[in-house]
mmCIF file of the N, C-alpha and C atoms, coordinates in Angstrom:
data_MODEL
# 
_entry.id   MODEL 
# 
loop_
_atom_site.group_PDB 
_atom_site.id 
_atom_site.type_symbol 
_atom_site.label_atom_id 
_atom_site.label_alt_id 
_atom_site.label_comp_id 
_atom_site.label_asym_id 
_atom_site.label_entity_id 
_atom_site.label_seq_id 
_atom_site.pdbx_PDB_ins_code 
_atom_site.Cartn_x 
_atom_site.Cartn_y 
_atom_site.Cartn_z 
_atom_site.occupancy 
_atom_site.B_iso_or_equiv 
_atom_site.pdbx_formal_charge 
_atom_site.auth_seq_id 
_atom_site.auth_comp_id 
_atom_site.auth_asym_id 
_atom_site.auth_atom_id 
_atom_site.pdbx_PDB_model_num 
ATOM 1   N N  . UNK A 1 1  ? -15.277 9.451   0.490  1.00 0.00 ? 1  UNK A N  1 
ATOM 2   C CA . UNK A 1 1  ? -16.507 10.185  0.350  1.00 0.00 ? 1  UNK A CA 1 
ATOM 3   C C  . UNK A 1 1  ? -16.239 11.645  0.764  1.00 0.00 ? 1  UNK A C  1 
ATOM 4   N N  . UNK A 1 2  ? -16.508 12.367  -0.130 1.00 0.00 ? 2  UNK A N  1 
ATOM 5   C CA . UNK A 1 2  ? -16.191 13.899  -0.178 1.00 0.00 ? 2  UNK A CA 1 
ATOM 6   C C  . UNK A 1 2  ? -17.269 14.755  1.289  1.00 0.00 ? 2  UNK A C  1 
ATOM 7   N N  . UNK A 1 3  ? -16.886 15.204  2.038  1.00 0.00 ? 3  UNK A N  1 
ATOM 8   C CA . UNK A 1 3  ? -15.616 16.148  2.029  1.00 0.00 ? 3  UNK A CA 1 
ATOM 9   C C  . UNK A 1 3  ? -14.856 15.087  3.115  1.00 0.00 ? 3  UNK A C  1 
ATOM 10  N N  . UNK A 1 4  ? -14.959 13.848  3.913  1.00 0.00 ? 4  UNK A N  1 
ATOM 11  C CA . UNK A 1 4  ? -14.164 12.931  4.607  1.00 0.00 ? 4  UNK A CA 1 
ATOM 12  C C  . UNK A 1 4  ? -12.892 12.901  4.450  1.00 0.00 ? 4  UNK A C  1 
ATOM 13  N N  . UNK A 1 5  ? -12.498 12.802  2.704  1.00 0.00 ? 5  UNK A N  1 
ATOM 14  C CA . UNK A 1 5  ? -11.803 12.137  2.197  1.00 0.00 ? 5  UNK A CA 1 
ATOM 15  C C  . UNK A 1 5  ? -10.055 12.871  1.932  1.00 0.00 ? 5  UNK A C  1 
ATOM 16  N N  . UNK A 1 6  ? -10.668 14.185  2.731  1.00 0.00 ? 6  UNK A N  1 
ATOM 17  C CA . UNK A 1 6  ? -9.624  15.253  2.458  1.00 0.00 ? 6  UNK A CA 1 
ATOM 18  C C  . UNK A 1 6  ? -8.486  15.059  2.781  1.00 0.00 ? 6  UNK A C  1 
ATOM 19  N N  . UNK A 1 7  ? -8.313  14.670  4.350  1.00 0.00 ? 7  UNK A N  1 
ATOM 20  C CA . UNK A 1 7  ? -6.980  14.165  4.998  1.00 0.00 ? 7  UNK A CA 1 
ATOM 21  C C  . UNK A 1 7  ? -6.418  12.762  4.398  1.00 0.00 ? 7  UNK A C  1 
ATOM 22  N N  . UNK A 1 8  ? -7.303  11.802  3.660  1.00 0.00 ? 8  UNK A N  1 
ATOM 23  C CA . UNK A 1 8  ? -6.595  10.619  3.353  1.00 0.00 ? 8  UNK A CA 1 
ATOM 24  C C  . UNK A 1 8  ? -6.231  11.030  2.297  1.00 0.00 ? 8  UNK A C  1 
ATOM 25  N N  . UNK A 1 9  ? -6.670  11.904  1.434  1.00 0.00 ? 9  UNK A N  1 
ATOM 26  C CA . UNK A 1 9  ? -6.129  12.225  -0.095 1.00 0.00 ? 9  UNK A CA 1 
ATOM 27  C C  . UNK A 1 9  ? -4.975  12.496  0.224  1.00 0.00 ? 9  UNK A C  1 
ATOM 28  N N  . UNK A 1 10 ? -4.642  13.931  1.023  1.00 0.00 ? 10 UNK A N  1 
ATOM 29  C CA . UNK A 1 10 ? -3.599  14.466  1.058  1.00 0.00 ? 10 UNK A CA 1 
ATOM 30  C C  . UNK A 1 10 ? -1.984  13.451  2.096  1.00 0.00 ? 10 UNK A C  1 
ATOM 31  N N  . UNK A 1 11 ? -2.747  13.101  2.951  1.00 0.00 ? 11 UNK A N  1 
ATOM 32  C CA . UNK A 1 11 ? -1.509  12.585  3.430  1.00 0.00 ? 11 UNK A CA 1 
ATOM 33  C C  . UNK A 1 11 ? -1.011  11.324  2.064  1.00 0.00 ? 11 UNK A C  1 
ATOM 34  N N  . UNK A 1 12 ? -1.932  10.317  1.252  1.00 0.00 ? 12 UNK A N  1 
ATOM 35  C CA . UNK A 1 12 ? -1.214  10.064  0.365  1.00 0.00 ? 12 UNK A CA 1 
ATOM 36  C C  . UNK A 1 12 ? -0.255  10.645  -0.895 1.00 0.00 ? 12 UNK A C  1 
ATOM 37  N N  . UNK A 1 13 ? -1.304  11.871  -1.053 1.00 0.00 ? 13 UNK A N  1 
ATOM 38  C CA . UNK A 1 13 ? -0.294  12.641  -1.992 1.00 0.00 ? 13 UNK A CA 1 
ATOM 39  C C  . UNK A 1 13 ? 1.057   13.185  -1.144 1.00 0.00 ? 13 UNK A C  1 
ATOM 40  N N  . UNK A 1 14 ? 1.401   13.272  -0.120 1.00 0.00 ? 14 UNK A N  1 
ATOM 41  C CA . UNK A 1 14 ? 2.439   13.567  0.742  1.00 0.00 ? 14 UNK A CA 1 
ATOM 42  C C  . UNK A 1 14 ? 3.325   12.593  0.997  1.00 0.00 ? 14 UNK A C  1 
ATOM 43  N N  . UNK A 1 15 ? 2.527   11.492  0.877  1.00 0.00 ? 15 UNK A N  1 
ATOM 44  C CA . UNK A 1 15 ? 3.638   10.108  1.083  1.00 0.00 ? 15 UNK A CA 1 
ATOM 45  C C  . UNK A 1 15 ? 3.976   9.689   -0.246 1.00 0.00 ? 15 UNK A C  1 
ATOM 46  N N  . UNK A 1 16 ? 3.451   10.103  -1.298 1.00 0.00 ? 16 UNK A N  1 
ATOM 47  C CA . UNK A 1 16 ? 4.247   9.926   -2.780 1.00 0.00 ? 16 UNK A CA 1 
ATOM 48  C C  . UNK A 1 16 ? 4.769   10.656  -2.891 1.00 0.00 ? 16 UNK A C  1 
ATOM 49  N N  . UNK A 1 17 ? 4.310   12.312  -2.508 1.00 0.00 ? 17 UNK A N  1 
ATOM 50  C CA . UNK A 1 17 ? 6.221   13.326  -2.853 1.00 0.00 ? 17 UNK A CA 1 
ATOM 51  C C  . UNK A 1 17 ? 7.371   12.763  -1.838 1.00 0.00 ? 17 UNK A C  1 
ATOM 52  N N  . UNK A 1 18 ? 7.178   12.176  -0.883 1.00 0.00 ? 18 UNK A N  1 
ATOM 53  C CA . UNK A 1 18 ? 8.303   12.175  0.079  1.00 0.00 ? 18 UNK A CA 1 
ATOM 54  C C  . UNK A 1 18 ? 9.485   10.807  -0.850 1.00 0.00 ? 18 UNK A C  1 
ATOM 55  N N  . UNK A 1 19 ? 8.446   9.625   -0.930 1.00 0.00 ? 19 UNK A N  1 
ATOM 56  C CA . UNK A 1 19 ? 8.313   8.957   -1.753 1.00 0.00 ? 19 UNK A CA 1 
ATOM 57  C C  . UNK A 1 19 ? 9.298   9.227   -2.940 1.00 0.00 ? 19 UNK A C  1 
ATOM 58  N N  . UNK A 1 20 ? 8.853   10.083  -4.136 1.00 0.00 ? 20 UNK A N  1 
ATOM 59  C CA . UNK A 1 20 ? 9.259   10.637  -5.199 1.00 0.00 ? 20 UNK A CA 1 
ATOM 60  C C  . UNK A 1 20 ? 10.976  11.214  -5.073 1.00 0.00 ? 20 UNK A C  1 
ATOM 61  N N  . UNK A 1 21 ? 10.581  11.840  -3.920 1.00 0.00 ? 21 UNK A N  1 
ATOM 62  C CA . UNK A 1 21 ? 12.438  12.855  -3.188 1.00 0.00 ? 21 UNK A CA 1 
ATOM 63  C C  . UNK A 1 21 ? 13.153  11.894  -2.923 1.00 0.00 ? 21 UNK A C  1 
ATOM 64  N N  . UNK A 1 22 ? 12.849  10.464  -2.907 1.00 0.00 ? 22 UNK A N  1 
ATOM 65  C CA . UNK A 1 22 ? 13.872  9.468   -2.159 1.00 0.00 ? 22 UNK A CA 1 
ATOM 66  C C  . UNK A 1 22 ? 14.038  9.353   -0.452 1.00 0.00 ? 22 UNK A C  1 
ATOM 67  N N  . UNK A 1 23 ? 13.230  9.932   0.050  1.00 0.00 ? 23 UNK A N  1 
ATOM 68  C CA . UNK A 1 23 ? 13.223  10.388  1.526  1.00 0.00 ? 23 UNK A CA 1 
ATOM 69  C C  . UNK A 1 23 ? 12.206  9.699   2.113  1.00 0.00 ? 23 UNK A C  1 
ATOM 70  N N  . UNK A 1 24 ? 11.472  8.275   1.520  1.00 0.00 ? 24 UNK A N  1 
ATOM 71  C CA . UNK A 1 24 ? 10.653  7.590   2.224  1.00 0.00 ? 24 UNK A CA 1 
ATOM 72  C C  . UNK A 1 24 ? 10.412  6.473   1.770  1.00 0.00 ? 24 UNK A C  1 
ATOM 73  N N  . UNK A 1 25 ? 10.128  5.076   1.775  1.00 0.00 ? 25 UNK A N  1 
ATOM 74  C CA . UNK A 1 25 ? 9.694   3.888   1.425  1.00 0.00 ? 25 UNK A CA 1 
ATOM 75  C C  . UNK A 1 25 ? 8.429   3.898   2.394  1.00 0.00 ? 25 UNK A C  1 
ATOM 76  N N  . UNK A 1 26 ? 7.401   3.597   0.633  1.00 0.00 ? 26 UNK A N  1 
ATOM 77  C CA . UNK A 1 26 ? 6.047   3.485   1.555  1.00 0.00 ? 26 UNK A CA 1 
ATOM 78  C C  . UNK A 1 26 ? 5.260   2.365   0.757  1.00 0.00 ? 26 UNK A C  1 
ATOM 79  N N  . UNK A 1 27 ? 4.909   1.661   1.557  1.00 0.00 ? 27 UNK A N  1 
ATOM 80  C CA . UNK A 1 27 ? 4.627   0.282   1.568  1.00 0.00 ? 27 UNK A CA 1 
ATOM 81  C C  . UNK A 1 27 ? 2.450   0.592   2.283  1.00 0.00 ? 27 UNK A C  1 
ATOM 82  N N  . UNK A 1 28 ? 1.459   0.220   1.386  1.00 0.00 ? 28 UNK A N  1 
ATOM 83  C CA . UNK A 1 28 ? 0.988   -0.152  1.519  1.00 0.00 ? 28 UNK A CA 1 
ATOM 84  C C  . UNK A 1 28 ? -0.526  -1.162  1.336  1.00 0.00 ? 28 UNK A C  1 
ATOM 85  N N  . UNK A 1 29 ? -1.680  -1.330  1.806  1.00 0.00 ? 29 UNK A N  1 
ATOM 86  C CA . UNK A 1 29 ? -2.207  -2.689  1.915  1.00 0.00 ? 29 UNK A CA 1 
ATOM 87  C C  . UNK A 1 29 ? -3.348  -2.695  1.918  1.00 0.00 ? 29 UNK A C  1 
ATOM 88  N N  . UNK A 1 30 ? -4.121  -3.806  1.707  1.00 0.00 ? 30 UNK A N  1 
ATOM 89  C CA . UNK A 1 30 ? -5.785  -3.473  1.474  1.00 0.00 ? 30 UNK A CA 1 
ATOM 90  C C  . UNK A 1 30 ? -6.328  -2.839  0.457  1.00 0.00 ? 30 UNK A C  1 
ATOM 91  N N  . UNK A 1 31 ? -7.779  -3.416  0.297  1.00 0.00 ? 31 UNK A N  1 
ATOM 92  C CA . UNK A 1 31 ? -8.745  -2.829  -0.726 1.00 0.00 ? 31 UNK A CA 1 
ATOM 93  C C  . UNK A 1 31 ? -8.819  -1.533  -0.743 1.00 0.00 ? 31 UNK A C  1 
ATOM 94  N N  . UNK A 1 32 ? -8.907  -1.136  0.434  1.00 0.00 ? 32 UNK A N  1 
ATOM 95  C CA . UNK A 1 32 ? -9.723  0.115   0.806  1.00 0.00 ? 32 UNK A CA 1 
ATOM 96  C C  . UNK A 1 32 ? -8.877  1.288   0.455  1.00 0.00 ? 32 UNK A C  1 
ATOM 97  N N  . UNK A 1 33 ? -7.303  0.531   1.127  1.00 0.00 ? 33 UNK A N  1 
ATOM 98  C CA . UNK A 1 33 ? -6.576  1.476   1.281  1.00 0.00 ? 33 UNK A CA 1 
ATOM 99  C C  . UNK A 1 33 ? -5.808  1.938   -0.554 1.00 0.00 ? 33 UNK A C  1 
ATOM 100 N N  . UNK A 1 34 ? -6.047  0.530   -1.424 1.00 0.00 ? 34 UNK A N  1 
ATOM 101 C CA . UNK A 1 34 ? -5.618  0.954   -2.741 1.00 0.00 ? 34 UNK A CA 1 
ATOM 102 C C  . UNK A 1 34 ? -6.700  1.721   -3.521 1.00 0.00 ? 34 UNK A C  1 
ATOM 103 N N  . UNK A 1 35 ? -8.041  1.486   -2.992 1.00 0.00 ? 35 UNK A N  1 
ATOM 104 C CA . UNK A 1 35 ? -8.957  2.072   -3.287 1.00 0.00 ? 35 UNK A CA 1 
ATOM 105 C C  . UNK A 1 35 ? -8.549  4.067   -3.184 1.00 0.00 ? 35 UNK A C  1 
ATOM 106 N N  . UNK A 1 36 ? -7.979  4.229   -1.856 1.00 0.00 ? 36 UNK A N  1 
ATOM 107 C CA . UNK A 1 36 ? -7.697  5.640   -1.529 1.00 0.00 ? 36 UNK A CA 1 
ATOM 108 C C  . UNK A 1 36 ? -6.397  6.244   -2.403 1.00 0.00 ? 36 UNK A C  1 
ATOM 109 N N  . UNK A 1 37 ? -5.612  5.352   -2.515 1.00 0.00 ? 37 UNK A N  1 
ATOM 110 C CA . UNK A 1 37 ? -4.565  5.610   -3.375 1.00 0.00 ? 37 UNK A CA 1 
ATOM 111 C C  . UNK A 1 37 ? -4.721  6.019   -4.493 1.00 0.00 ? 37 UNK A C  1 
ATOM 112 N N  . UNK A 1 38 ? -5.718  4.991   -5.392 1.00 0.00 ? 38 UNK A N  1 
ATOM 113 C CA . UNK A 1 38 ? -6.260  5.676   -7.004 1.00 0.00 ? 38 UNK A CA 1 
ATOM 114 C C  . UNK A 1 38 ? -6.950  6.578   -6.558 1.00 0.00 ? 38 UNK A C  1 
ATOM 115 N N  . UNK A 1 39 ? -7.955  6.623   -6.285 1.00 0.00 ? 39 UNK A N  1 
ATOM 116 C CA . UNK A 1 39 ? -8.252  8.362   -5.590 1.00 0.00 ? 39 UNK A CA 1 
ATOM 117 C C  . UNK A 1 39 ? -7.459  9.663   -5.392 1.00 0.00 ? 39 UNK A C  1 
ATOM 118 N N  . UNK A 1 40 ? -6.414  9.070   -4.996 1.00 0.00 ? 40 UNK A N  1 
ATOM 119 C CA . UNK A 1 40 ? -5.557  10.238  -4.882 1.00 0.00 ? 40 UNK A CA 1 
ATOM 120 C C  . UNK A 1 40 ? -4.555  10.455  -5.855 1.00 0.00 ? 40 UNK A C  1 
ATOM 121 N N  . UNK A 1 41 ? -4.580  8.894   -6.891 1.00 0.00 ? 41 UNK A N  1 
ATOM 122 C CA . UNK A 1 41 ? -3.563  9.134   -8.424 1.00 0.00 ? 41 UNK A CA 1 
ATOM 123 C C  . UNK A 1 41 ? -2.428  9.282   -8.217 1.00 0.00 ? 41 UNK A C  1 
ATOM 124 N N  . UNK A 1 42 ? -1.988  8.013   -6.667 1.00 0.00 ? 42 UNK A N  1 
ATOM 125 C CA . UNK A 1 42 ? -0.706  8.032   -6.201 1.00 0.00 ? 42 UNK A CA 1 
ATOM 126 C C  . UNK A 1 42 ? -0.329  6.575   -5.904 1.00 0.00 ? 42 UNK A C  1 
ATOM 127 N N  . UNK A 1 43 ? -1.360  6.346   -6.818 1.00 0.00 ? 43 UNK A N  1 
ATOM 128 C CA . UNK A 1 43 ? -0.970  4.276   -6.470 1.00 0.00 ? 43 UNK A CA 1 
ATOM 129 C C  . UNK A 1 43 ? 0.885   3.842   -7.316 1.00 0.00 ? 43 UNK A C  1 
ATOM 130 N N  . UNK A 1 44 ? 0.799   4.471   -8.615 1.00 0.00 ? 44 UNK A N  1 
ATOM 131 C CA . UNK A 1 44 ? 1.832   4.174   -8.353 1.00 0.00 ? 44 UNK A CA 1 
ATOM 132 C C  . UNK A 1 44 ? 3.266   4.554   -7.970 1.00 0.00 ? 44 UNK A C  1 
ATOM 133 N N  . UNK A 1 45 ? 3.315   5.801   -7.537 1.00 0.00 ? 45 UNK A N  1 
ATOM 134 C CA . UNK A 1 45 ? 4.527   6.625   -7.185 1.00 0.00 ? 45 UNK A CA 1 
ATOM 135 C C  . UNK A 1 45 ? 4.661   5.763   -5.630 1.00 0.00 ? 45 UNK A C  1 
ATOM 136 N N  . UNK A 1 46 ? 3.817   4.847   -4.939 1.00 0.00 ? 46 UNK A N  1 
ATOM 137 C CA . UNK A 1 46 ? 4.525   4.231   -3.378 1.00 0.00 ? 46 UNK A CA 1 
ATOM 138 C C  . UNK A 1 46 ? 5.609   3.306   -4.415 1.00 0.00 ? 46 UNK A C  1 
ATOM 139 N N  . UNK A 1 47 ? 6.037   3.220   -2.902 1.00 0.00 ? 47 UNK A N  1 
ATOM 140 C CA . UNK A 1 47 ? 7.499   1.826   -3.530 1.00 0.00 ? 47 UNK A CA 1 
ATOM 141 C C  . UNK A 1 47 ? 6.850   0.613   -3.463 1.00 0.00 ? 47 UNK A C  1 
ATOM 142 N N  . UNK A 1 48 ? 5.997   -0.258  -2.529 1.00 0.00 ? 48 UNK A N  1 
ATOM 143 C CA . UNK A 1 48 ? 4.990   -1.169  -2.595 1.00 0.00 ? 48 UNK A CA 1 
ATOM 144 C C  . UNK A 1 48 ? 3.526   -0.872  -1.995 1.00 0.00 ? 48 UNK A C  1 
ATOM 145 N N  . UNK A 1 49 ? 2.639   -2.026  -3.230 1.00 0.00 ? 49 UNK A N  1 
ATOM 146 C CA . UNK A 1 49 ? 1.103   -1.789  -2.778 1.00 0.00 ? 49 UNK A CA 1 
ATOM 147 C C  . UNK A 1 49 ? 0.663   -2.973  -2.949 1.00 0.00 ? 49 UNK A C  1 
ATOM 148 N N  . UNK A 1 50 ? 0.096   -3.386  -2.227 1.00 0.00 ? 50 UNK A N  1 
ATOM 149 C CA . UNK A 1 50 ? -0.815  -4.816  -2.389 1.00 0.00 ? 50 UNK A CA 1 
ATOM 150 C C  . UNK A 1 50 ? -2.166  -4.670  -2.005 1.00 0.00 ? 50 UNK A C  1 
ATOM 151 N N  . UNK A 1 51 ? -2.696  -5.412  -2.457 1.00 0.00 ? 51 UNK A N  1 
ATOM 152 C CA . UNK A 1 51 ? -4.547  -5.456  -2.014 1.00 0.00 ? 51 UNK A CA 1 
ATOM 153 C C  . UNK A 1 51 ? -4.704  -6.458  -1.229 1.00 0.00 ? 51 UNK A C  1 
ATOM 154 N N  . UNK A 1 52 ? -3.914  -7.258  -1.005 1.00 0.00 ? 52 UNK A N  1 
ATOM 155 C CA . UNK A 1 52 ? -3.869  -8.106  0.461  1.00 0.00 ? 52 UNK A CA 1 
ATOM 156 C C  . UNK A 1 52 ? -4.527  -8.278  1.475  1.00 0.00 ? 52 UNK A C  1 
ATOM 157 N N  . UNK A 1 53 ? -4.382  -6.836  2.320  1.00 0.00 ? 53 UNK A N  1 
ATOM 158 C CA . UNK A 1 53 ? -4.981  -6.419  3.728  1.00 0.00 ? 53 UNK A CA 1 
ATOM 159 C C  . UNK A 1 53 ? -4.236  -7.009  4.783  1.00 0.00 ? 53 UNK A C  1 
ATOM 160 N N  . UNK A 1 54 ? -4.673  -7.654  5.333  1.00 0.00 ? 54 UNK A N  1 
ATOM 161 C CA . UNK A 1 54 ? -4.565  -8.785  6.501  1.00 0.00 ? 54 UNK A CA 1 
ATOM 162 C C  . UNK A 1 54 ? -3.377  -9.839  5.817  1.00 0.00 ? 54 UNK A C  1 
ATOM 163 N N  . UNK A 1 55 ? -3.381  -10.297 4.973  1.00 0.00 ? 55 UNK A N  1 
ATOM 164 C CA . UNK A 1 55 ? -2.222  -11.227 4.434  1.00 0.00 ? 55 UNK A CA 1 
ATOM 165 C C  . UNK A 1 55 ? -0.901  -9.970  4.274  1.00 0.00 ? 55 UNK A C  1 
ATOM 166 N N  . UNK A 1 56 ? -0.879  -9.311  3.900  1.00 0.00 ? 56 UNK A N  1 
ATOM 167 C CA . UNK A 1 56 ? -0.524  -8.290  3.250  1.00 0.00 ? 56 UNK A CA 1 
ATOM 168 C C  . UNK A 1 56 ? 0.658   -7.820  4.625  1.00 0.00 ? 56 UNK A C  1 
ATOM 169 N N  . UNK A 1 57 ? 0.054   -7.446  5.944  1.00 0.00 ? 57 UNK A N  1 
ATOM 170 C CA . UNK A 1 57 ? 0.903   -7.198  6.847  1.00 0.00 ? 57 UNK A CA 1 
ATOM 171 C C  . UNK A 1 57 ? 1.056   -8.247  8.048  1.00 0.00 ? 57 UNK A C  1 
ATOM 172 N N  . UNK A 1 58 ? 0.449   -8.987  7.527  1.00 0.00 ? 58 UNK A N  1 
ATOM 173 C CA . UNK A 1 58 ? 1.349   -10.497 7.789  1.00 0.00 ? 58 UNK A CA 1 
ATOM 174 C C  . UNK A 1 58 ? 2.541   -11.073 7.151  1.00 0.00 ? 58 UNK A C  1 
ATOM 175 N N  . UNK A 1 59 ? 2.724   -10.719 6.197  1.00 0.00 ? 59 UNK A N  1 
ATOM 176 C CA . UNK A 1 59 ? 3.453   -10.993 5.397  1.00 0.00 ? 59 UNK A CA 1 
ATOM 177 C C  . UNK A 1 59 ? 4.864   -10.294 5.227  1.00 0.00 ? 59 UNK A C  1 
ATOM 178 N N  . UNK A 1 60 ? 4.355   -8.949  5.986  1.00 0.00 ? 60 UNK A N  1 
ATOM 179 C CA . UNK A 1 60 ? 5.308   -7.396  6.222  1.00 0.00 ? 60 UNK A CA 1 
ATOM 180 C C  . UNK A 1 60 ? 6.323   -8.544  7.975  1.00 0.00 ? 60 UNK A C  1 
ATOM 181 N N  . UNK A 1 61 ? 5.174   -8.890  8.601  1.00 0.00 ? 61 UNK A N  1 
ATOM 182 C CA . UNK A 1 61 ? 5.256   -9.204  10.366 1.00 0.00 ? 61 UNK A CA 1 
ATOM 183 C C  . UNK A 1 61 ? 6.580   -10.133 9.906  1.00 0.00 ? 61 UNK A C  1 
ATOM 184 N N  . UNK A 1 62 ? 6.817   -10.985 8.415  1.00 0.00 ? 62 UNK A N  1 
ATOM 185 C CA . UNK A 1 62 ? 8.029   -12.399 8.597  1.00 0.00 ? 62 UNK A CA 1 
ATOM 186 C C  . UNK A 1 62 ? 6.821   -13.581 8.396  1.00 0.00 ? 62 UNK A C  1 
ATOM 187 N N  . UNK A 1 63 ? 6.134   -13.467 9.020  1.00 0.00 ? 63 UNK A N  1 
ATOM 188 C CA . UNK A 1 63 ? 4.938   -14.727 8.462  1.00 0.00 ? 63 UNK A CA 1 
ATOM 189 C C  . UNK A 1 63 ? 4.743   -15.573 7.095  1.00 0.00 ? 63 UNK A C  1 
ATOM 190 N N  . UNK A 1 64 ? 4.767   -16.913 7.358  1.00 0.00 ? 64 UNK A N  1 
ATOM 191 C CA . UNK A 1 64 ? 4.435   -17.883 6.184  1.00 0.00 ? 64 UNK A CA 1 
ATOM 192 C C  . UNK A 1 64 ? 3.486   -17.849 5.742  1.00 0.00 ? 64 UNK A C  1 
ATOM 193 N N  . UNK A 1 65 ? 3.515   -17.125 4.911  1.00 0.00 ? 65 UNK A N  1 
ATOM 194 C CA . UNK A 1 65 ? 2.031   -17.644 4.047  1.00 0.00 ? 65 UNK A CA 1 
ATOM 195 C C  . UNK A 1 65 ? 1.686   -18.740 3.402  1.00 0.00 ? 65 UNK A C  1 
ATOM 196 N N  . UNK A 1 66 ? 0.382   -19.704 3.337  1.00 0.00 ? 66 UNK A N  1 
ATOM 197 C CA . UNK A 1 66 ? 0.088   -20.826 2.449  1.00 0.00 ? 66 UNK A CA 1 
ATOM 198 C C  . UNK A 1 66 ? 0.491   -20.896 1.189  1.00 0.00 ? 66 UNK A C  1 
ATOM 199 N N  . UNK A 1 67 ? -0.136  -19.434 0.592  1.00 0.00 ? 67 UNK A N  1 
ATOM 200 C CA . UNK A 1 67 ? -0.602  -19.592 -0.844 1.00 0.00 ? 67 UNK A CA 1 
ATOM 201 C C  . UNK A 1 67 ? 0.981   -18.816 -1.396 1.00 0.00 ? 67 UNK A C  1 
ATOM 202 N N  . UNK A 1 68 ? 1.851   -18.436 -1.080 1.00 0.00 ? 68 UNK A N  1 
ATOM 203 C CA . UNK A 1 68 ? 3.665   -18.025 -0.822 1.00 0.00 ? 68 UNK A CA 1 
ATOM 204 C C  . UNK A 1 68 ? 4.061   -18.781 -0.892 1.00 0.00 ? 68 UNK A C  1 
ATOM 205 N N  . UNK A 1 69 ? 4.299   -19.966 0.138  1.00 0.00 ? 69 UNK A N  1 
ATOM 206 C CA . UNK A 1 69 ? 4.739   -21.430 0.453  1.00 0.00 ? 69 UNK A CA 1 
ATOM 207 C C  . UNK A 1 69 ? 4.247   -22.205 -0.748 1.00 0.00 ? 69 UNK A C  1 
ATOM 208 N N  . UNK A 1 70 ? 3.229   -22.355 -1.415 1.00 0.00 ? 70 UNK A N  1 
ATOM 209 C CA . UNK A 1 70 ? 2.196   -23.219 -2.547 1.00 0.00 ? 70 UNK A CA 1 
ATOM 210 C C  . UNK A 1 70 ? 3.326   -22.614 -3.849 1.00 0.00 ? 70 UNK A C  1 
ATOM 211 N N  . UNK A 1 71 ? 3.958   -22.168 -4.038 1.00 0.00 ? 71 UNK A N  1 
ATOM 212 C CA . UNK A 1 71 ? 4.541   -21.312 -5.323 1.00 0.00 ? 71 UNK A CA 1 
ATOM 213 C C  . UNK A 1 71 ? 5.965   -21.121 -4.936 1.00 0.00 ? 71 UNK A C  1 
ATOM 214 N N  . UNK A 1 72 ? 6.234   -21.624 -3.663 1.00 0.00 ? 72 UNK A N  1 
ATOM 215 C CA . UNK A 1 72 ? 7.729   -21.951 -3.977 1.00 0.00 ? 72 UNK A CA 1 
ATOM 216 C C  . UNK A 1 72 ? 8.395   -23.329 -4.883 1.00 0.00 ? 72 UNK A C  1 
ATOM 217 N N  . UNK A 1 73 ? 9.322   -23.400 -5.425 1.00 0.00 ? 73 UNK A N  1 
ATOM 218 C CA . UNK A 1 73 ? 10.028  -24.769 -6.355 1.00 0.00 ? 73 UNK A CA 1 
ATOM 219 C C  . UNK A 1 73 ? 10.492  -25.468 -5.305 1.00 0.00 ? 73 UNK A C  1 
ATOM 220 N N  . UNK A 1 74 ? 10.122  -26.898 -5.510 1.00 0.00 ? 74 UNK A N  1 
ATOM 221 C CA . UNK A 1 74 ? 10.404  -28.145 -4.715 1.00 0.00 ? 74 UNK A CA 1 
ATOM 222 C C  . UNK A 1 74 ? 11.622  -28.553 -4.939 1.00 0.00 ? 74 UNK A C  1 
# 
C-alpha cells in the first residue's frame, strides 16, 4: 500500500540485481511476500519462490514435510 510499500519494493528490486550479478541466492516465501515480489516485477529474477509461508521455511529448517513425504516413490 502506497507510500508503505517503498522500502519493500526497493529492497526486492535490490535483491534481484544482486541476484541477476551472480552475487546472491535469494530464496523466498509466503503469500504476502510473493504478493510483494510481483509488485515489484521481480518474482522471477530470485533463484527460489514459493507461496508456502510457514511450510516453506520449514522446509528451508531440513524438516519433513507430509504432503513431500506423500509424493515420494515407494
Amino acid at each position: 500500500m502506497p507510500p508503505f510499500d517503498r522500502g519493500t519494493l526497493t529492497a526486492a528490486r535490490h535483491a534481484a540485481e544482486r541476484v541477476k550479478a551472480g552475487k546472491l541466492v535469494a530464496v523466498a516465501g509466503g503469500g504476502d511476500t510473493v504478493a510483494a515480489l510481483n509488485a515489484a516485477r521481480v518474482v522471477s529474477d530470485l533463484t527460489f519462490v514459493s507461496t508456502a509461508g510457514g511450510a516453506f521455511l520449514e522446509w528451508m529448517e531440513g524438516k519433513t514435510l507430509p504432503g513431500v513425504e506423500a509424493l515420494r516413490p515407494r
